[in-house]
C-alpha positions in Angstrom: 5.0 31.5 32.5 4.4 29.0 35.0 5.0 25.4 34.5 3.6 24.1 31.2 1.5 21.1 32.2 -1.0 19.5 29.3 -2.9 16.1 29.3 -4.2 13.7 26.7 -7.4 12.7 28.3 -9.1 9.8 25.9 -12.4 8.0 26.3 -11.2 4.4 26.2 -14.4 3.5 24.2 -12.5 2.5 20.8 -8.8 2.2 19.5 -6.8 5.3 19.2 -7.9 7.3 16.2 -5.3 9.2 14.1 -7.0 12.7 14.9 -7.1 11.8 18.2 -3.4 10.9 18.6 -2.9 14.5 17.0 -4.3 16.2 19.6 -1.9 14.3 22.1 1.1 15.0 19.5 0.1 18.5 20.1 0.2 18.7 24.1 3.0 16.7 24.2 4.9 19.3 21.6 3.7 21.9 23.3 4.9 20.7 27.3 8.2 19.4 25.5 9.0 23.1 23.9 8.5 24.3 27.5 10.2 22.0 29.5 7.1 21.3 31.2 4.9 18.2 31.8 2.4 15.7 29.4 -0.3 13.8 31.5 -1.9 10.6 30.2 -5.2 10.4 31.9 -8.1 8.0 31.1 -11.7 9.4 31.3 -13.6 5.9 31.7 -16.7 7.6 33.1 -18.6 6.3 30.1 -18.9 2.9 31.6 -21.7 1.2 29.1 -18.9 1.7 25.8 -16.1 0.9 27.3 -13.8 -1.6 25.3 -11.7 -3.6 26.7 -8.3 -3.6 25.5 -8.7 0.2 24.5 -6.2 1.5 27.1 -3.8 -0.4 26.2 -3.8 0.3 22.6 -4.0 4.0 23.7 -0.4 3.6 25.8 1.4 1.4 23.6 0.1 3.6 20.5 1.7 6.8 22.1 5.1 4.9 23.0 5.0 3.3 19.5 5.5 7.1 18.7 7.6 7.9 21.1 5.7 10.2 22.8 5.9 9.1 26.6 4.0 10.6 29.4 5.1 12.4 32.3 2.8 11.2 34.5 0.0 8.9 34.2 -2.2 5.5 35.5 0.5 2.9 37.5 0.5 -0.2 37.5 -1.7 -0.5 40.5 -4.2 1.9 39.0 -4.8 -0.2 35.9 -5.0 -3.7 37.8 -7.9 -2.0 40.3 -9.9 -1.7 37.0 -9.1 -4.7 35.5 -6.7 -3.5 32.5 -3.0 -4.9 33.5 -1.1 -6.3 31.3 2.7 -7.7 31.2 5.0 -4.8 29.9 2.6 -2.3 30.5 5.2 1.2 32.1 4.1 2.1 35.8 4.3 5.7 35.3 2.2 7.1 38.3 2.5 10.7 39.5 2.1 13.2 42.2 -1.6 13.6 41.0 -3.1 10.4 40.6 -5.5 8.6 40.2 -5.2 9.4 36.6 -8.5 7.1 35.4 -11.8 8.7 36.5 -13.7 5.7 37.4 -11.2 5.8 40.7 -12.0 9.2 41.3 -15.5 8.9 42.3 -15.3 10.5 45.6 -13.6 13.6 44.6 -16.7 14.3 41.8 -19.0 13.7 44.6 -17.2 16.0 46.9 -16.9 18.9 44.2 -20.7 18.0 43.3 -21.7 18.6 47.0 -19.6 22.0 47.4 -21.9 23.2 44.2 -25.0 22.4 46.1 -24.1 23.9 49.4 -23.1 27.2 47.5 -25.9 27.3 45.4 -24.4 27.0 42.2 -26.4 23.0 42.0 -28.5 20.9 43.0 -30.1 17.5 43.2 -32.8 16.7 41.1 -35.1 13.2 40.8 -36.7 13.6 38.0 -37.5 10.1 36.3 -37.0 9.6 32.3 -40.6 9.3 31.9 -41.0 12.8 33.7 -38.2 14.0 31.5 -39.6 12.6 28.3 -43.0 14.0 28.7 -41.4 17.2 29.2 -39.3 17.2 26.3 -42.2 16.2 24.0 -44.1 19.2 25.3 -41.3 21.5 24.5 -40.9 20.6 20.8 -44.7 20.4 20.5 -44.5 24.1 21.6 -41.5 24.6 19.3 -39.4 25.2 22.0 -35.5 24.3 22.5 -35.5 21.2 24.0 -34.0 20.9 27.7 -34.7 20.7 31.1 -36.7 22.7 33.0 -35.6 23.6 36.0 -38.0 21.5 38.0 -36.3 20.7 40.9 -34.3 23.9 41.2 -36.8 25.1 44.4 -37.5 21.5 45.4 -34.8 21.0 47.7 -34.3 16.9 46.8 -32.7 14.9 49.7 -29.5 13.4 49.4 -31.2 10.0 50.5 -33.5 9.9 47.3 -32.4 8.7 43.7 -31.4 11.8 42.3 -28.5 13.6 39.8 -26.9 16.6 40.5 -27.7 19.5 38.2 -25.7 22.8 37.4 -27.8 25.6 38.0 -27.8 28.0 35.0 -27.4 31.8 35.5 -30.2 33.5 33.7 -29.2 35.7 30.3 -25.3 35.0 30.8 -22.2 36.3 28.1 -19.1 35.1 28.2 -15.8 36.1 26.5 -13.0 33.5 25.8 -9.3 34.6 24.4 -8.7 31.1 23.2 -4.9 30.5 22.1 -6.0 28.9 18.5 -9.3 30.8 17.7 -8.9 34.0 19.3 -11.5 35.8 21.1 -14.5 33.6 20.9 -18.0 35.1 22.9 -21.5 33.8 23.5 -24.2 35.8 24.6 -27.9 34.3 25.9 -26.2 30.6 26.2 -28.8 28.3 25.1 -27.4 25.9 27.6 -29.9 24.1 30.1 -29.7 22.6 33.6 -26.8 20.2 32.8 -26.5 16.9 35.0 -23.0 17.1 36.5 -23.3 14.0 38.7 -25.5 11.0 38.0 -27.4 8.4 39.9 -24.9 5.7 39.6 -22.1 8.4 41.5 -20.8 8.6 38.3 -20.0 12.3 37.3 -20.7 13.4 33.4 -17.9 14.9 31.4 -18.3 18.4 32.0 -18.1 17.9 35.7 -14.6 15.3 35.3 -12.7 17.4 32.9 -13.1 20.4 34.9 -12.0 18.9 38.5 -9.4 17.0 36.7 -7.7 19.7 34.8 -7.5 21.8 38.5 -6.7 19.1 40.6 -3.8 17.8 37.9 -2.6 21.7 37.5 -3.4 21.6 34.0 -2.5 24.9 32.4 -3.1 24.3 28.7 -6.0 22.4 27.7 -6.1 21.2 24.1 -8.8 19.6 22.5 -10.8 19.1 19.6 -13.3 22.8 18.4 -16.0 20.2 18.5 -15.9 20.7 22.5 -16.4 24.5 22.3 -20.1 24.9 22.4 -19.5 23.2 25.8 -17.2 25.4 27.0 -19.6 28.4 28.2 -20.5 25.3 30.6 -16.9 24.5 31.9 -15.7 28.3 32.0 -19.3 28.6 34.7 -17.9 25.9 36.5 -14.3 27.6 37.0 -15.8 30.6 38.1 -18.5 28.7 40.3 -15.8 26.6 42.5 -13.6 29.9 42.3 -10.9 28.1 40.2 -8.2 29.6 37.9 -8.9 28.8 34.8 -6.6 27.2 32.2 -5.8 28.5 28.6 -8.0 26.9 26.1 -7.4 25.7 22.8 -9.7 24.4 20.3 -8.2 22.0 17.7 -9.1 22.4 13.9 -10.6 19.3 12.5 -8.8 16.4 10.2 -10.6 16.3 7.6 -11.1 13.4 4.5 -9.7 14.2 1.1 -13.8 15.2 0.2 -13.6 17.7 3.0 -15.4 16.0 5.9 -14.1 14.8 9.0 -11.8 12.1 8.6 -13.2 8.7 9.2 -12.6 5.1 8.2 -14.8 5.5 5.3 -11.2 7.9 3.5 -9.3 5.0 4.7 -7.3 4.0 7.5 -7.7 5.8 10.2 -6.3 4.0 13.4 -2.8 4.1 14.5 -2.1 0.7 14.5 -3.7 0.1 10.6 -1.0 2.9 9.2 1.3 0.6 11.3 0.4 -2.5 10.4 0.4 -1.0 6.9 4.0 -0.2 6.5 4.7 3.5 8.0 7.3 4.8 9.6 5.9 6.3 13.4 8.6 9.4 13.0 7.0 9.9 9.2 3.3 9.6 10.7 4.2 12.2 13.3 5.3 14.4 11.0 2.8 14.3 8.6 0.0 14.0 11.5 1.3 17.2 13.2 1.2 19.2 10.0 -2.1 18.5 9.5 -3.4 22.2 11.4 -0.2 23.7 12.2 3.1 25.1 10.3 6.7 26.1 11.4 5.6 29.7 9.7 4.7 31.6 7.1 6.4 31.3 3.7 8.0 28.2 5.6 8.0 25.2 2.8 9.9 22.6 5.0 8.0 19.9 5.3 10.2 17.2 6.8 11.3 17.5 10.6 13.2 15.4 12.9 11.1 14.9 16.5 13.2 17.8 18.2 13.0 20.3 15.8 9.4 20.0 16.0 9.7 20.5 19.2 11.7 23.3 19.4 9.2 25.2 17.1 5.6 24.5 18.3 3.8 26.6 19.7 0.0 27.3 19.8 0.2 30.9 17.5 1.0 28.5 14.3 -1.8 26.1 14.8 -4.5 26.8 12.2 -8.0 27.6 12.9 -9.1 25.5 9.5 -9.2 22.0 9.5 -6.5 20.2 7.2 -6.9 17.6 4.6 -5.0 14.2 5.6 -3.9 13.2 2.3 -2.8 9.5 1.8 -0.9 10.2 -1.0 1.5 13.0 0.4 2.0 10.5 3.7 3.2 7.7 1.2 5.6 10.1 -0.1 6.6 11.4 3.3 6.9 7.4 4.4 9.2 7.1 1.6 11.1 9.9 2.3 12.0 8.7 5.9 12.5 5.4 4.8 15.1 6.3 2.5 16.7 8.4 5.1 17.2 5.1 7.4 20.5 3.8 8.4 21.1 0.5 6.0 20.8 -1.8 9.3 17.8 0.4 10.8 16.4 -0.5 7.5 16.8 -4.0 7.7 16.0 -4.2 11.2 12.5 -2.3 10.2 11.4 -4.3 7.3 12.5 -7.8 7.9 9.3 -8.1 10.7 7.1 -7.1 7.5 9.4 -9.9 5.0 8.6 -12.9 7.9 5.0 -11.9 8.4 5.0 -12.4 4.5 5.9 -15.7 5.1 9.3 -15.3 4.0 12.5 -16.9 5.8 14.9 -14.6 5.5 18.5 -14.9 4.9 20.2 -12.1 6.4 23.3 -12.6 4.3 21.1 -12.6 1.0 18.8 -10.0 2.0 21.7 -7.7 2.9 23.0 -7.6 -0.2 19.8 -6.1 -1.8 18.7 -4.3 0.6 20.0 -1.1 -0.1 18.3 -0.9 -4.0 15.0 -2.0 -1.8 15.2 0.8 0.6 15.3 3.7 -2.3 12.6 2.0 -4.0 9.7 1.6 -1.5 7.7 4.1 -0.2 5.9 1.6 2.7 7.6 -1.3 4.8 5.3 -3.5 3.3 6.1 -3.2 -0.3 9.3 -4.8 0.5 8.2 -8.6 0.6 6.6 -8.6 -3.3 9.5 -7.1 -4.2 12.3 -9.3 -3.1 10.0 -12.5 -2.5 12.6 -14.2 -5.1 15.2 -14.9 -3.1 13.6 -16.6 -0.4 11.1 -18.8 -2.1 12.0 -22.7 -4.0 9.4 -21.9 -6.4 7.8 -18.8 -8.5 5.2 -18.1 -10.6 5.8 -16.9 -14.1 3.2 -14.9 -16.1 5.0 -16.0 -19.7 2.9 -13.5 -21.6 4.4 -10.4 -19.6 7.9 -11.4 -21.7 6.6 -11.1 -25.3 6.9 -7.5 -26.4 6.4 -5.1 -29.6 9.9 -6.9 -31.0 9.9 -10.1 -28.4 7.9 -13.1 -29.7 8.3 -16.5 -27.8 11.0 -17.8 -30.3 13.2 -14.6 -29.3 12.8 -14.6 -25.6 14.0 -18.0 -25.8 17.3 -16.9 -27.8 17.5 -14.2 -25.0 17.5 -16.6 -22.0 19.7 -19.6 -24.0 22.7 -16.8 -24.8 22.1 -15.8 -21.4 22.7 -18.8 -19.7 25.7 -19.9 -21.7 27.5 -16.2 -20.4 26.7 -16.3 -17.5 27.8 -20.1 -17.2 31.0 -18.7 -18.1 31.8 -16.0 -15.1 34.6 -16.8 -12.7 32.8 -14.8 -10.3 29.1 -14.2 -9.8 29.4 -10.4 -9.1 27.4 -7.7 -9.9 29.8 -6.0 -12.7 30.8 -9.1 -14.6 26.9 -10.2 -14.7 26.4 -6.8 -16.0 29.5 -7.0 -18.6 28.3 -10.1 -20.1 24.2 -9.5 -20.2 24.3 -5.6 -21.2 26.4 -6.1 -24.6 24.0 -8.8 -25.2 21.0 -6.7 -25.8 23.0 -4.7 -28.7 24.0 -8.0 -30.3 20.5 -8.8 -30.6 19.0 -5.8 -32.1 16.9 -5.0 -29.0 16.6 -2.4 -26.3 17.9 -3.6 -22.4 14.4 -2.9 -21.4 12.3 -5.2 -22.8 15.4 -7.9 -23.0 16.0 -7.7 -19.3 12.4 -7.9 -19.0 12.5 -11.4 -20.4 15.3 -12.1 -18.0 13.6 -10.6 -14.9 10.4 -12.7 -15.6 12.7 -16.1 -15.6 14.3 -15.9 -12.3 12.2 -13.7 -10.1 8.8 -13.8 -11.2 8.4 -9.9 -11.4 8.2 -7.7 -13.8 9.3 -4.7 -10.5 12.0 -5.7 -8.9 15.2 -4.1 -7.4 18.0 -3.8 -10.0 18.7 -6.9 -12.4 22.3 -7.4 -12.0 21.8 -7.0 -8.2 18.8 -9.4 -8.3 21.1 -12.2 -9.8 24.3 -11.5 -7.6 22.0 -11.4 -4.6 20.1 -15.0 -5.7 23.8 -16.5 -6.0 24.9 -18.2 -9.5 23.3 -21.6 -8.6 19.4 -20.5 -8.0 19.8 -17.7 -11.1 20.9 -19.9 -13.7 18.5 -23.3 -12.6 15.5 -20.4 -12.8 16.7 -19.2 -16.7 17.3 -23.0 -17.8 13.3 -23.7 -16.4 11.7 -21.2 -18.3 13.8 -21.8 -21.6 12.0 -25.6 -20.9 8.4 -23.6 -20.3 9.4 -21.8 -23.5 9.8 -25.4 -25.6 
């Protein structure tokens, strides 16, 4: 095999979807298990949607995954459009430019070699003419599309005009595609499609196929909602006498109810699961599974980055679309983040603890760290949890301490016997607290749940919190025992 060379090619006309970003998980898995090459390009030909800001969402969300191009826009490239910005990586690459809207006189040049071979030409139709025409056609109960006015009308290059690709009458085509298999059409329903428009700005079909050739792009994978215009691109190959790439069309990612995922399941932008708490090496993972398995009768579902690598390859991508399931990626999340180094951990969740609003000791939050990591399943879970320790003040929901055999007068006896034993401790450590508060429960007649409930409400405010004795030693002896002696006071 030649060298492996596949592009992530986005429309910068929103932020990065999450189906999106799989397609560019795949290319990048698949160049990576061939030691070949990933491209970034950015197709901008769209000019009326574009959104400003989108491209750099689109390069910061890939390195926030850590999925780095090979080649793609510099610096340069981006400031001659207007989309710079300080940090941005100046990449570049043999092949540039690597955004469309710079490409404009290569289109034109491929446009005019169709024309002068006869496989296009220019047509100057207005959208009134076009319009009446198309009314006619339904009227008749005809397939919409153009005509093929202009075909014989030899349009000078000095009028208004598009350039159209001249369909070949009663064509079949065959593709071995590398996720669908052999995939044919016969009598293409396809029309005179406009490959060049009026403004010099070409139309996808006519971009994504000089692109691909110029850039050596040997694997091209997108989304199966781009096959019905594929008959379209495979004409165009054979038209300009180009080599063809492999094709692979990508299953959908679907909703839980079985439609294509969209914000109305949920998040669905990279920076929303981010901003939400997940992990980018659990996203990946669970993103990337969504369509394609390691094998059959394989159950492994957690990877690191290279393994992945090492086992993708197109012949285990599925041709069914996959459900993204929030539940199972809150799992996964939790999975990873359990899996963290304690001071990875830290340095991951403490961002999430001060945009909380929390000032964090690092000394303090050290300490309990560890019982928050095995507890959480998303980064942002952390801050409720372990908001105790870093506030003057909580708020106490009394009721939450009276139980089945816990009335007010008997929380109160919990919290005053507390307090005097835990008054008493030389040191305010984890396994004296415990000696002194678990034989308590016993003397009392009670289960440790519901009494260290009572205890848990007084000096964090939560009814979840990491472990009790751990809480305590972690708040230090001064903050733990001023918190039990104000709520016996709430209790009076």
């Amino acid at each position: 095999m030649s060298e492996v060379r596949t592009r992530f090619a986005p429309s910068p006309t929103g932020y990065p979807h999450i189906g999106g970003m799989r397609t560019a998980f795949y290319a990048w898995l698949l160049a990576k298990h061939y030691n070949g090459k990933f491209l970034l390009r950015i197709e901008d030909t769209d000019q009326e949607r574009l959104v400003r800001g989108a491209i750099k969402q689109i390069v910061e969300g890939l390195a926030w995954f850590g999925v780095i191009p090979d080649e793609a826009p510099s610096n340069k490239e981006l400031s001659e459009i207007g989309e710079s910005w300080d940090g941005a990586p100046d990449i570049g690459g043999q092949y540039g430019p690597y955004i469309q809207s710079l490409r404009l006189p290569r289109y034109k040049e491929v446009a005019q070699q169709l024309i002068d071979s006869g496989h296009a030409y220019r047509c100057d139709c207005t959208p009134e003419m076009l319009e009446r025409e198309r009314n006619e056609q339904m009227a008749r109960k005809e397939l919409p599309g153009y005509s093929g006015y202009c075909r014989t009308r030899n349009v000078s290059a000095e009028k208004p005009h598009v350039v159209r690709f001249k369909m070949p009458a009663k064509v079949s085509l065959v593709l071995q595609d590398a996720v669908r298999g052999r995939v044919a059409w016969d009598n293409i329903p396809l029309r005179d499609s406009v490959l060049l428009k009026s403004d010099g700005f070409p139309t996808y079909h006519l971009a994504v196929v000089v692109d691909d050739h110029d850039m050596k792009i040997s694997h091209v994978l997108r989304g199966e909602e781009w096959l019905p215009t594929t008959p379209l691109h495979l004409l165009l190959y054979e038209a300009l006498q180009w080599e063809k790439p492999i094709f692979a069309h990508l299953p959908q990612v679907l909703g839980p109810d079985g439609k294509k995922l969209s914000k109305r399941h949920g998040a669905t932008a990279y920076d929303a699961f981010r901003d939400d708490g997940y992990l980018p090496e659990a996203l990946f993972n669970f993103v990337v599974l969504i369509g394609w398995s390691p094998g059959e009768g394989e159950e492994q579902e957690v990877f690191k980055i290279e393994e992945i690598c090492r086992r993708f390859t197109l012949e285990h991508v599925n041709k069914a679309g996959g459900v993204f399931d929030y539940n199972k990626l809150a799992w996964m999340n939790g999975v990873y983040i359990r899996s963290l180094q304690p001071d990875d951990f830290v340095a991951r969740v403490t961002p999430f603890l001060e945009k909380a609003g929390l000032k964090v000791d690092p000394q303090r939050f050290g300490a309990i760290a560890p019982h928050v990591q095995e507890r959480i399943k998303l980064l942002t879970e952390a801050a409720p949890m372990v908001e105790f320790l870093f506030v003057d003040k909580i708020e106490r929901d009394m009721q939450q301490m009276f139980k089945k055999d816990i009335d007010r007068a008997k929380a109160r006896q919990i919290l005053t016997l507390s307090l005097e034993r835990l008054t008493k401790l030389e040191a305010f450590e984890i396994a004296p607290i415990e000696g002194v508060l678990r034989p308590l429960a016993e003397e009392l007649g009670l289960k440790v749940g519901p009494m260290f409930g009572v205890l848990r409400i007084a000096v964090t405010g939560k009814t979840i919190t990491p472990p009790l004795f751990e809480s305590f030693a972690a708040l230090g002896r001064e903050k733990t025992l001023s918190r039990i002696e104000e709520t016996v006071k709430l209790l009076e």
